[in-house]
C-alpha positions in Angstrom: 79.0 168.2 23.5 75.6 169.4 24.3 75.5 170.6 20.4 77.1 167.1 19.0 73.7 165.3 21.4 70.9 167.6 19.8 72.0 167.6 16.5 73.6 164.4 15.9 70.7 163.3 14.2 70.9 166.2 11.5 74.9 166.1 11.2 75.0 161.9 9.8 74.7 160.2 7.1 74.8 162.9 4.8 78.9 163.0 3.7 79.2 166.8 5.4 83.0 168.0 5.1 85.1 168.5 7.9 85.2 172.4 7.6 81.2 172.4 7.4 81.0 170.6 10.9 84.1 173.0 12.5 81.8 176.1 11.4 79.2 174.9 13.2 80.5 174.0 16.1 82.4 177.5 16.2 79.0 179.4 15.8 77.5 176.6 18.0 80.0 177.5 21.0 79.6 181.2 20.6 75.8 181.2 21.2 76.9 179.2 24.3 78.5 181.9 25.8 75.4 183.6 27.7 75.0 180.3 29.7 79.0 178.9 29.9 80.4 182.9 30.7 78.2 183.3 34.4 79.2 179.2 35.4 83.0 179.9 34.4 83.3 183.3 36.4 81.1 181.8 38.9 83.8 178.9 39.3 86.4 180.5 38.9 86.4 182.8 41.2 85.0 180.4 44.0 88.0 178.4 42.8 90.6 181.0 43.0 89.3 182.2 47.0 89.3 178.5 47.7 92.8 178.3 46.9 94.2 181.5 49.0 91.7 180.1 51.7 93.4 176.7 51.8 96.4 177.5 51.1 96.3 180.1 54.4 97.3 182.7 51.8 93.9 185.1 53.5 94.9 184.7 56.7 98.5 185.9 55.9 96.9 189.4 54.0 94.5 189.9 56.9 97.3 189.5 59.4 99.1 192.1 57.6 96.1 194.4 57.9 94.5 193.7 54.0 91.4 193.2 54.2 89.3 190.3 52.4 87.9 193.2 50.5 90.6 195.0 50.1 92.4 191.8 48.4 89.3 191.3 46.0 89.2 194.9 44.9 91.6 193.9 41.7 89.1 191.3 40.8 86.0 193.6 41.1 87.2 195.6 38.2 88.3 192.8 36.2 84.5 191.1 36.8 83.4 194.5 35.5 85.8 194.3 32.6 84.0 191.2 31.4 80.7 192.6 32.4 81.4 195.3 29.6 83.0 193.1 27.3 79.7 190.6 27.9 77.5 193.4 27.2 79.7 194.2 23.5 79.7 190.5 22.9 75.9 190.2 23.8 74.9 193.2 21.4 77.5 192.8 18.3 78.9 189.1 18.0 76.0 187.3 19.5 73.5 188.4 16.6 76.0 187.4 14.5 76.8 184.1 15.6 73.1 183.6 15.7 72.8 184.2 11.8 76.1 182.2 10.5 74.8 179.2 13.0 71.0 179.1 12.0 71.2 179.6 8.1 73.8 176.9 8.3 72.3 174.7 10.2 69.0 175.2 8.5 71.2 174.3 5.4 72.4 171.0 7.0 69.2 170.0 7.4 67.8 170.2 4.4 70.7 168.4 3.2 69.6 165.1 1.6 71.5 161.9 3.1 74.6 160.9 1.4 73.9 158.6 -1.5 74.7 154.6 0.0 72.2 151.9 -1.6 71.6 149.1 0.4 70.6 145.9 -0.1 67.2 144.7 -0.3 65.9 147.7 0.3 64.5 150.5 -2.0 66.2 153.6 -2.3 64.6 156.9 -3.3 67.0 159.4 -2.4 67.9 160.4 -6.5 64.8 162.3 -7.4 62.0 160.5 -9.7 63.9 157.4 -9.4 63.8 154.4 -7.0 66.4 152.0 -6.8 66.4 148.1 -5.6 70.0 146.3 -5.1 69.3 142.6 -4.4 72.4 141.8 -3.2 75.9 143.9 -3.0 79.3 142.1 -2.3 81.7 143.0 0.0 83.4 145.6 -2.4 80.5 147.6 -2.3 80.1 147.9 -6.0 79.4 144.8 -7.5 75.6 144.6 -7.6 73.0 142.1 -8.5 69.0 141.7 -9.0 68.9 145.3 -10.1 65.7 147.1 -10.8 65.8 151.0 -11.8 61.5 152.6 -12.0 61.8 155.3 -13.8 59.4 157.9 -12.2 60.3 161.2 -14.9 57.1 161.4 -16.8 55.4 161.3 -13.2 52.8 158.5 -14.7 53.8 156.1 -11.9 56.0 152.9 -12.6 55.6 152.7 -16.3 59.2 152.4 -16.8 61.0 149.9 -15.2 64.8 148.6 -15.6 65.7 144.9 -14.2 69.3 143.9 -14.9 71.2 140.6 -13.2 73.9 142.3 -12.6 76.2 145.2 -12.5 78.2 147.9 -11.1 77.9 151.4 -10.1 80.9 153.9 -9.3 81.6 157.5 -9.2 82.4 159.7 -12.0 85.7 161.6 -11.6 84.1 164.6 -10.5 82.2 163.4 -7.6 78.8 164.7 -9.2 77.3 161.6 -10.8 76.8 157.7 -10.1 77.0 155.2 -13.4 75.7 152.0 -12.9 76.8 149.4 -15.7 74.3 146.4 -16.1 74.4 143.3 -17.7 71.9 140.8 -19.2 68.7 143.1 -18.0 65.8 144.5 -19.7 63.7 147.8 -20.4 60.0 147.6 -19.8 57.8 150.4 -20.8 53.7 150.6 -20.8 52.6 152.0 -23.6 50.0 154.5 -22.7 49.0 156.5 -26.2 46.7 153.5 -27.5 42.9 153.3 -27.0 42.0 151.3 -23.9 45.6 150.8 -22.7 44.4 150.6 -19.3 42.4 147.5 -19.9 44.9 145.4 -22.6 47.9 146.9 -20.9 50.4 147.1 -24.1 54.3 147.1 -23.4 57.5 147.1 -25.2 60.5 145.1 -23.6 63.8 145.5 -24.8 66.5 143.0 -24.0 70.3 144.5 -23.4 73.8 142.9 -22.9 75.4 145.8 -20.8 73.5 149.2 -20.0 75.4 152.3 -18.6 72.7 154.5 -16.7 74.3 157.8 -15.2 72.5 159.8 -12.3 73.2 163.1 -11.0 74.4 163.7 -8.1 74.2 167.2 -7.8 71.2 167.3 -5.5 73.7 166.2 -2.5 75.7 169.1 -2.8 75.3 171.3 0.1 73.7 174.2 -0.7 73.9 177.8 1.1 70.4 179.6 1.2 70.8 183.5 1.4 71.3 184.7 5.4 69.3 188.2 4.4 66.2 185.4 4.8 67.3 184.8 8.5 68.5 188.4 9.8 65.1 189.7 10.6 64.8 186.9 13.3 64.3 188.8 16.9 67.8 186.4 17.9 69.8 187.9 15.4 69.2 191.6 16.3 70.8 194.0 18.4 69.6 196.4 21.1 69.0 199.7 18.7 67.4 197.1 15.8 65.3 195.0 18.6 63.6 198.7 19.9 63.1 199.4 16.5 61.4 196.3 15.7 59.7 196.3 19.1 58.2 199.9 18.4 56.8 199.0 14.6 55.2 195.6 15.8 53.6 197.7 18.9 52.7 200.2 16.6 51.2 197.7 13.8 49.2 195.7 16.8 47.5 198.9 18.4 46.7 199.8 14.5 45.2 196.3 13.7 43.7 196.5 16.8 42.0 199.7 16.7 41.0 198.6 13.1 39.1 195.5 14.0 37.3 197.0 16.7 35.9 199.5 14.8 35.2 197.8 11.5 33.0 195.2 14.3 31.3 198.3 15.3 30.9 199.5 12.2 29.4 196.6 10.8 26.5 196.2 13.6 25.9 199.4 14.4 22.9 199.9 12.1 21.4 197.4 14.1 20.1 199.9 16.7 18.1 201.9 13.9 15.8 198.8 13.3 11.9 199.8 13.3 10.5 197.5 16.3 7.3 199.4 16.7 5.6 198.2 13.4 4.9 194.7 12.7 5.5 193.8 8.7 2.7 192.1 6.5 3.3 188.6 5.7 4.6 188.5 1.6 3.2 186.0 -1.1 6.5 184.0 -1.2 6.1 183.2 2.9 3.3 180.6 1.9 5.9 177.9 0.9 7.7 178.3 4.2 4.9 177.7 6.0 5.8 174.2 6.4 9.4 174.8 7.5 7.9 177.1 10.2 5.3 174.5 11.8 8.3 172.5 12.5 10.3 174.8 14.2 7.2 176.4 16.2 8.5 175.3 19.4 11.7 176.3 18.8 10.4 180.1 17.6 7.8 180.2 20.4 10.8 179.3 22.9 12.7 182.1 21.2 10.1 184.6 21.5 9.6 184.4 24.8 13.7 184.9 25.4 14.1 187.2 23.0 10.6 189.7 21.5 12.6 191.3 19.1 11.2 188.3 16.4 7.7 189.3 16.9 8.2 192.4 14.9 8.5 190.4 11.9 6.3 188.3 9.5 5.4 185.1 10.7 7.1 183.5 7.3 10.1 185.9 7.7 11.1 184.9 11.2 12.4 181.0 10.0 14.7 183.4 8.1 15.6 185.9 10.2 17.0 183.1 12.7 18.2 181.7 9.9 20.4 184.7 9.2 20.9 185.4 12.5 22.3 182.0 13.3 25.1 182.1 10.3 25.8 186.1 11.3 26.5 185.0 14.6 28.6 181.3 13.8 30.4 183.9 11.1 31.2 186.5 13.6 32.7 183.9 16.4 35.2 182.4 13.7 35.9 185.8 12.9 36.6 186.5 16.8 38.3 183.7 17.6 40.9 184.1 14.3 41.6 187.5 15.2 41.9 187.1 19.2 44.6 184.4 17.9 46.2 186.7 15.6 46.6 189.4 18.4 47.7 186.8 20.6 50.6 185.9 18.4 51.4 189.3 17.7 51.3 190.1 21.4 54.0 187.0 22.3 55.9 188.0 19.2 56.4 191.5 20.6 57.6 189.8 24.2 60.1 187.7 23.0 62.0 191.0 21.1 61.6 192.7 24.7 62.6 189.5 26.3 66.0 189.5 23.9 66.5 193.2 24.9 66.3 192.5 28.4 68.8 189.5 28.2 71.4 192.1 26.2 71.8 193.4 29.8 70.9 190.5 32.1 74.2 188.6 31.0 76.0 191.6 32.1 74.9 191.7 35.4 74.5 187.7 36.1 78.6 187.9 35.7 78.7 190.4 38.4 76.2 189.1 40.9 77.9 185.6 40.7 81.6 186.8 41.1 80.2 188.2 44.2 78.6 184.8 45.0 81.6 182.8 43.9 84.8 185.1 45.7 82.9 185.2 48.9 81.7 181.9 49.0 85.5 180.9 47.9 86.7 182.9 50.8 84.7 180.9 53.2 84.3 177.3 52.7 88.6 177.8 52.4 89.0 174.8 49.5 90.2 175.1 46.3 90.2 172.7 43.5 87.6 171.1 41.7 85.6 169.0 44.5 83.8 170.8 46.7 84.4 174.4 44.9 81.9 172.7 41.5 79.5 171.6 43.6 78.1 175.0 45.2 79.2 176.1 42.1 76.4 173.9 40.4 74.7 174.5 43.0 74.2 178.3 42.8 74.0 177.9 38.8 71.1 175.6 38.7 69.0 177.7 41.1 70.3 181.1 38.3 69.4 179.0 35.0 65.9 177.9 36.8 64.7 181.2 38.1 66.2 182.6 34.7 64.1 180.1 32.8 61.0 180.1 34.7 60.9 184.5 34.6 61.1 184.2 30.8 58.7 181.8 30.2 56.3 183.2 32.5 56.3 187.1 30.8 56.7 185.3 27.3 53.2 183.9 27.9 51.9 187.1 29.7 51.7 185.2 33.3 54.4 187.8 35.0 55.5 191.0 34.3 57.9 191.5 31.7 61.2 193.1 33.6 60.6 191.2 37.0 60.2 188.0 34.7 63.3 188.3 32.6 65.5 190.2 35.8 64.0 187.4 38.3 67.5 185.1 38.5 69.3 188.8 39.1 66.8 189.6 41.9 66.9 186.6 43.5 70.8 185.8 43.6 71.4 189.8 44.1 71.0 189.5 47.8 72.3 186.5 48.5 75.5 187.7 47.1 75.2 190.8 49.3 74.7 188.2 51.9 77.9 186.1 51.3 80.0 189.3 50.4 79.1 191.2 54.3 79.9 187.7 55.9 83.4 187.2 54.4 84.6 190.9 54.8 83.5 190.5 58.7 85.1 187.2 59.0 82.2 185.5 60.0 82.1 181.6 60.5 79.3 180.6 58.2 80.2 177.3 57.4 82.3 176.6 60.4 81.0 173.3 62.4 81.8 174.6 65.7 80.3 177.8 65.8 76.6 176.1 64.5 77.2 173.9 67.0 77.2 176.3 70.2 73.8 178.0 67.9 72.1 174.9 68.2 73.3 174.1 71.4 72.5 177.4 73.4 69.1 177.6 71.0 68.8 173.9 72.3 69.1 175.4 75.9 66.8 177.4 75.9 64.4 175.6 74.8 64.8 173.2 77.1 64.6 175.5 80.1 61.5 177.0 78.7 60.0 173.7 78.9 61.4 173.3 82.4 60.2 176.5 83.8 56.4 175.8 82.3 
């Protein structure tokens, strides 16, 4: 469902067969798994608890001396079963599924939209042609008010088709569209004569019935190469993404190292400027003598800030600001492309770590919530699918948030890359502890009567306190 809302927009209209929309939504639900596998464990194992809670099925296995722990050992290895088998998935089928689902969509929606003229409006969905249908009847092929502008020679409308009526249909093989038109005419500007533009010649031929066939081809869907999508950092696993990770680090340091020393480089022979010696005004600097009045304020403004510019010619120093104004505007664009680039290349390089990470974090999310889920099961005592999927909402909201919020803040450098992507682990890791010591001891957690003596002796004392004072 969540896949038929965001996409719907890319899926109609454009005639896709059944088995085109069934391979999506099979790679669709398999890229689903890393958020559906946690809630489902999660669930289900609050679910199952609930039951042998309810049911007074616990209290029977601790009367005969098992212990809650005891009774969920079976369950621990099977959550570390599909731990495993989350990691495998995670690292060999997910890439995969990645790479069937994103070429094909990408496919999908490049599609063009199914050919369907409607009426009164123009259609330009065959290329170089536009299309207006006056009027269609209820058969859907009978036509009238036709006009075809021919668009081929890519010299505007100069060729235009008007018909009363007609008909269009399929061919046999699906692949073109003939339209049959009666009682119409061809128009078509002649443009090889001297001054056509101002006594606009044309030649207009009159026809009984027309047949005009148009391909159809175009609609077709057609598959573009997945090589062009496996490089993508989501269709990689662990040994390819520290590969990748290592070159782009690699080829950023590089870069880096290059750029600062080809800006050193470049100014350093600024230091071995002459300042002691003051340079003898040249013939040419008469014209610019004007230019200089002008800007005296400026320069005298300058000079004072900066005495460097007495050093030179009084007609060379307009120039030398001159000079020194474009160096600098050039070497701030410079700056500010580069600082961009290596920003770019810096949040490329943390969303492949941020993918490695999550090989792992999927892993360990299904453990830390079966030890949320069992417990929790174990303690509120109710099975079912009422009060068991609302903590279980509960306690997946508050993983997908923190899980969320971590990787966004160490994509964008804000956090630090492990505690970002590992912050929905560390924060549900101890309340699971939590949960997991409380329903081993048998203690009342969520039982009404024991928080009310807590409040009432906490209450109490209180009370006395005040009292006494």
């Amino acid at each position: 469902m969540q896949f038929l809302w965001k996409y719907i927009d890319d899926l109609v209209g454009k005639g896709l067969e059944g088995a085109v929309i069934a391979q999506l939504l099979f790679y669709a639900s398999a890229t689903f798994v890393p958020l559906a596998l946690p809630l489902a464990i999660l669930l289900s194992s609050l679910m199952t608890f609930g039951n042998l809670g309810e049911h007074y099925e616990l209290v029977a296995m601790k009367a005969s001396g098992i212990s809650v722990w005891k009774v969920m050992r079976p369950l621990v290895y099977l959550s570390f079963l599909i731990s495993i088998l989350a990691f495998v998935f995670s690292n060999n089928v997910l890439p995969v599924a990645n790479l069937k689902f994103q070429s094909l969509l990408y496919d999908v929606r490049q599609q063009k939209l199914a050919f369907n003229i409607k009426a009164g409006e123009f259609y330009n969905g065959i290329e170089n042609y536009i299309i207006r249908v006056g009027e269609k009847d209820k058969d859907g092929r009978t036509i009238y008010d036709v006009k075809i502008y021919d668009h081929t020679d890519r010299m505007g409308n100069i060729k235009v088709t008007s018909a009363e009526s007609g008909y269009m249909e399929l061919s046999p093989d699906q692949k073109f569209v003939i339209f049959t038109l009666f009682n119409g005419y061809n128009y078509k500007d002649i443009i090889t004569t001297k001054n056509y533009r101002e006594n606009r010649p044309f030649d207009r031929t009159e026809f009984k019935k027309q047949r005009i066939k148009f391909d159809l081809t175009a609609f077709d869907l057609t598959r573009t190469q997945e090589d062009l999508f496996k490089n993508h950092y989501t269709m990689l696993n662990t040994k390819q993404l520290t590969q990748y990770i290592d070159s782009l680090t690699l080829r950023y340091d590089e870069r880096k190292e290059r750029f600062s020393s080809g800006f050193y480089s470049r100014y350093q022979h600024l230091s071995t400027i002459d300042t002691t010696k003051k340079k003898a005004i040249p013939k040419k600097s008469i014209a610019l003598k004007p230019i200089v009045e002008r800007v005296s304020d400026s320069l005298h403004k300058i000079q004072l800030k900066y005495p460097l510019i007495d050093n030179f010619a009084e007609g060379e120093k307009f120039n030398v600001l001159e000079m020194a104004i474009s160096t600098s505007k050039s070497n701030k664009d410079n700056i500010i492309f580069n600082k961009n680039d290596f920003n770019y290349q810096t949040e490329n390089i943390r969303k492949h770590e941020i993918v490695w990470h999550k090989k792992y974090t999927l892993s360990i999310a299904c453990l830390i919530l079966f030890f949320i889920g069992a417990p929790m099961g174990a303690i509120i005592r109710k099975g079912g699918l009422g009060l068991p999927v609302v903590i279980a909402v509960f306690f997946f909201v508050i993983y997908h948030i923190t899980s969320i919020t971590g990787e966004k803040s160490a994509k964008v450098g804000d956090m630090d890359m492990f505690l970002g992507v590992w912050l929905s682990s560390i924060v549900l890791f101890p309340i699971g502890l939590f949960l997991t010591f409380k329903s081993t001891t048998d203690a009342p957690l969520l039982d009404s009567e024991s928080w009310r003596k807590t409040f009432n002796k906490v209450f109490h004392r209180m009370t006395s306190k005040q009292a006494s004072s």
